[in-house]
Phi, psi and omega in degrees: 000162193201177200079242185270320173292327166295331208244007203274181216007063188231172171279336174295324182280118178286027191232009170264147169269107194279149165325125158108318174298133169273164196305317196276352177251349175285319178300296191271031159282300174305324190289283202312320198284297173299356155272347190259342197288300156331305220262292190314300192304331176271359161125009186075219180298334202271154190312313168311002206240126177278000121005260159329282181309313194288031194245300215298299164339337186236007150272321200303305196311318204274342188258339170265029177244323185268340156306293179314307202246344196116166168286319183312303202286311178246028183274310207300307181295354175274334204271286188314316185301300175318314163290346151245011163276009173304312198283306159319315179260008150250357167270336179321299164343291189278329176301319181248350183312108167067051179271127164220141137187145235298171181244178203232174178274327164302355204137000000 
């Protein structure tokens, strides 16, 4: 396993909740930090890294909900979107809150 299961309650993972962080400072630590943590395990740029496709797949979808449906429609869809990776990252939160402990040469 790699990632996040390997690296958790470590200072490396972003999807642990350090003792004491509140919920507004653990979020876009976790968001920003598990897209870039992703992107690396999966190769960056290159065209093979599903990241990536799943990065370009999810402007495209966003650009025909605001072409097709509107400015509203993709207003409506930012605003959901945004609550459930909200929704995510707060049972991540409760789950991992002040988890800590040393790695190993495996993890």
């Amino acid at each position: 396993s790699h990632g996040h299961h390997k690296r958790v309650g470590t200072l490396e993972d972003p999807a642990t909740a350090r003792l004491h962080e509140s919920f507004y400072q653990f979020w876009p630590r976790a968001v920003l930090g598990g897209f870039r943590s992703a992107w690396i395990l999966a190769g960056g740029a290159s065209v093979k890294s599903e990241v990536l496709q799943m990065s370009v797949v999810q402007v495209l979808f966003a650009c025909a909900i605001y072409f097709e449906l509107g400015p509203l429609a993709f207003g409506l869809w930012l605003v959901q979107a945004t609550v459930a990776v909200t929704v995510l990252e707060k049972v991540n939160y409760i789950e991992h809150y002040g988890l800590s402990r040393a790695t190993t040469a495996t993890g």
